[in-house]
Each structure stands twice: as C-alpha cells, then as structure tokens.
PyMOL CGO cylinders between C-alpha atoms (Angstrom):
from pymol import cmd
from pymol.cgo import CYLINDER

trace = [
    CYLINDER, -37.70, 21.69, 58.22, -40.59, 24.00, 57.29, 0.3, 1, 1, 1, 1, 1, 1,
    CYLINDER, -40.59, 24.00, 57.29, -40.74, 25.96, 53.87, 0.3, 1, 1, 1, 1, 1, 1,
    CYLINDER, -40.74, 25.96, 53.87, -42.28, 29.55, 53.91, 0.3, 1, 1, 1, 1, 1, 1,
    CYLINDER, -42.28, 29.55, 53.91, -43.38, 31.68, 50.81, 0.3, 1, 1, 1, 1, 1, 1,
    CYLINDER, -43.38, 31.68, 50.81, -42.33, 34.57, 50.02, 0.3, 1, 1, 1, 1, 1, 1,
    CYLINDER, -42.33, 34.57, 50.02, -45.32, 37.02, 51.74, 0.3, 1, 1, 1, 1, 1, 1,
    CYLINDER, -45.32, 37.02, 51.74, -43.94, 35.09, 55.09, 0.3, 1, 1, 1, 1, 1, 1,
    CYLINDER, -43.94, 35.09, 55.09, -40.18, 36.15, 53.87, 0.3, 1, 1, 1, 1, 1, 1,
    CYLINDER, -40.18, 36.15, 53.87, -41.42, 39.40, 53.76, 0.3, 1, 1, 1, 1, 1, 1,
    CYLINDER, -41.42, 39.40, 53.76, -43.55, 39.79, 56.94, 0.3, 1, 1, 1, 1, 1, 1,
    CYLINDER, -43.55, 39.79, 56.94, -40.56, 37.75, 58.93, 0.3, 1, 1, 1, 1, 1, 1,
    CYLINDER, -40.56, 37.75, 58.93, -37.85, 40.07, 57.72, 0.3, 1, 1, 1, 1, 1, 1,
    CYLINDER, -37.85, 40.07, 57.72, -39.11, 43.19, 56.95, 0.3, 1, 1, 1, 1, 1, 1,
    CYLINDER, -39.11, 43.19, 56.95, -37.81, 43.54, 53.31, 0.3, 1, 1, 1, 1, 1, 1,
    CYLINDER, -37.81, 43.54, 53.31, -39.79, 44.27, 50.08, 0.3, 1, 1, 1, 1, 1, 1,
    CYLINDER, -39.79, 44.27, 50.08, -39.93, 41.94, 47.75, 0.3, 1, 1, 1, 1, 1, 1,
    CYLINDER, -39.93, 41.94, 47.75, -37.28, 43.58, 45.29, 0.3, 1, 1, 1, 1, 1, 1,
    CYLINDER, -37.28, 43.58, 45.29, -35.08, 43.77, 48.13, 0.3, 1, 1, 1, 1, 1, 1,
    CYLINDER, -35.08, 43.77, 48.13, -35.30, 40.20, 48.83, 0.3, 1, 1, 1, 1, 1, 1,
    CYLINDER, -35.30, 40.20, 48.83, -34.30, 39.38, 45.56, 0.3, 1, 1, 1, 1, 1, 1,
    CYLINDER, -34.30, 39.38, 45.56, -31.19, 42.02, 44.94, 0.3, 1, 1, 1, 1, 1, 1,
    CYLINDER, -31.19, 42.02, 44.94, -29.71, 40.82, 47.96, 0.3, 1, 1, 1, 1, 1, 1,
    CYLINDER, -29.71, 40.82, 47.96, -30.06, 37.29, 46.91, 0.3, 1, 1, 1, 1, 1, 1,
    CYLINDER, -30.06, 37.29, 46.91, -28.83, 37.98, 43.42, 0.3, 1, 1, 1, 1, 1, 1,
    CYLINDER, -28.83, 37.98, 43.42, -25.83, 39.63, 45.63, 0.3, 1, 1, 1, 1, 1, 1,
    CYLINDER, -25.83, 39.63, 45.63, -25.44, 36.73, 47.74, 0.3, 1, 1, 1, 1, 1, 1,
    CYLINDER, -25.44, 36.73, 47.74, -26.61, 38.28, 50.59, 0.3, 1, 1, 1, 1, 1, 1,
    CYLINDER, -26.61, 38.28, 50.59, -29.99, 36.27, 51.25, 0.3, 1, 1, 1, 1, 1, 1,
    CYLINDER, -29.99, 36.27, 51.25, -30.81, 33.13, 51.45, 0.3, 1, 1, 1, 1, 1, 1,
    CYLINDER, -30.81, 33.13, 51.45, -31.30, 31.32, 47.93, 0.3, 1, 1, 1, 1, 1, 1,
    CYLINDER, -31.30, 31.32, 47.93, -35.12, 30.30, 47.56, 0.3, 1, 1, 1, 1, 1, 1,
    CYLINDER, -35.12, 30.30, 47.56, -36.08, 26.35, 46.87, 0.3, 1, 1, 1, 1, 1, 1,
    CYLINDER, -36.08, 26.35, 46.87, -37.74, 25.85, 43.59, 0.3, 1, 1, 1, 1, 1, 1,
    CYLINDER, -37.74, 25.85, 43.59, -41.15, 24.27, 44.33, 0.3, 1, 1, 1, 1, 1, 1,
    CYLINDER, -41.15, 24.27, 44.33, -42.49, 24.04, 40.60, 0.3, 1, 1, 1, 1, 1, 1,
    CYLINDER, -42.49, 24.04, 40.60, -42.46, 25.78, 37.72, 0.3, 1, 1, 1, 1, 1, 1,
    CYLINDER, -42.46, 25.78, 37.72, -43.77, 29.07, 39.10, 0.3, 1, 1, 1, 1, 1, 1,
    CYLINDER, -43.77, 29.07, 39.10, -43.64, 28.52, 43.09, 0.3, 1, 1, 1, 1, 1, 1,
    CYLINDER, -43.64, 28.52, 43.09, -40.76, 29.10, 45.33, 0.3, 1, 1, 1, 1, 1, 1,
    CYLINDER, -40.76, 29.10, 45.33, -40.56, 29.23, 48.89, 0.3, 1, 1, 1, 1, 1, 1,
    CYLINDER, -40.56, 29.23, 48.89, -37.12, 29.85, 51.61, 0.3, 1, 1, 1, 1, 1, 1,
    CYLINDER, -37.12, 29.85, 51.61, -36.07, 27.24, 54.15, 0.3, 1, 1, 1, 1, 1, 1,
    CYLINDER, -36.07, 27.24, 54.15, -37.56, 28.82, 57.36, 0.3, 1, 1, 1, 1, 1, 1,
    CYLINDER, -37.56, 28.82, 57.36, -34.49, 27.84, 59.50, 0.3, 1, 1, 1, 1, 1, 1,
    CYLINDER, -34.49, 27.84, 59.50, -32.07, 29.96, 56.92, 0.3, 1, 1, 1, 1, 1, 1,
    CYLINDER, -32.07, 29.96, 56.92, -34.04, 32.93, 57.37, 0.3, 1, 1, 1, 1, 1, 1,
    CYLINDER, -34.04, 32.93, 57.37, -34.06, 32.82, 61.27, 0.3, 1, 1, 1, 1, 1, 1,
    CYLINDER, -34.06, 32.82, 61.27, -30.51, 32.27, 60.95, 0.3, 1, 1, 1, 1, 1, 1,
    CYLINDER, -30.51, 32.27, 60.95, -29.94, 35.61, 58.37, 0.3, 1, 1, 1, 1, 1, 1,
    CYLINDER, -29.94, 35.61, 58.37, -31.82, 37.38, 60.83, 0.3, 1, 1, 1, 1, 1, 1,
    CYLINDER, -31.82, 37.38, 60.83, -29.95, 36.27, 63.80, 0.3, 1, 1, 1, 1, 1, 1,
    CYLINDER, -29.95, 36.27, 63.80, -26.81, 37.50, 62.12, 0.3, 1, 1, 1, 1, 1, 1,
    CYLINDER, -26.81, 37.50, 62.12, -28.09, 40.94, 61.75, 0.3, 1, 1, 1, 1, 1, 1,
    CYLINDER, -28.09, 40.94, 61.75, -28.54, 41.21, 65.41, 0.3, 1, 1, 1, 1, 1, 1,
    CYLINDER, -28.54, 41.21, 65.41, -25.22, 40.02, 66.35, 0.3, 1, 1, 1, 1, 1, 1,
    CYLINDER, -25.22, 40.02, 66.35, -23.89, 42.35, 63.58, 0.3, 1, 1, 1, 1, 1, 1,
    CYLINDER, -23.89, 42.35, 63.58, -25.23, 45.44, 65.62, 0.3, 1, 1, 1, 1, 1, 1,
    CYLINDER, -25.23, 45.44, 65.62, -23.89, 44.86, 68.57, 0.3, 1, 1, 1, 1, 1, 1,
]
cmd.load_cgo(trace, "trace")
C-alpha cells in the first residue's frame, strides 16, 4: 500500500485542489488518511480505483 500527497492526487487525477475536496466533502472522492497534525495523504490504490470507475462510467 503506498500513500500519495495531495500534488500527486492532483497530477494523477486531473482535479484542482478545491475540487478534490468538494467532492470528498460530497462523498464522491476518496477520504484522505490523516498523517499528523497538518499532513494528509490518499491511499494510492483508492485513487486508481476512482479513476477506473470513471472510465467504465463513459462507456
């Protein structure tokens, strides 16, 4: 399991950083992982995964 921050969210996925964080308040992103006090980071495999379900969504 690898953890990426949030400039890898972005570059991976294509979404802004407000973005990222609407659709997770919405419940439409993956949650991030508390790493500290002021650090968070996404579980890489989650990420893949919401992406994957885009694709199959346009089919």
């Amino acid at each position: 399991m690898r953890l990426i921050r949030l400039k890898e969210v972005m570059h991976i996925c294509g979404l802004g950083r407000s973005s990222i964080y609407k659709f997770m308040e919405e419940g439409r992103f993956p949650k991030s992982v508390s790493l500290g006090d002021r650090a968070v980071a996404w579980v890489e495999s989650e990420i893949e995964q919401w992406i994957e379900e885009r694709l199959v969504d346009r089919d």
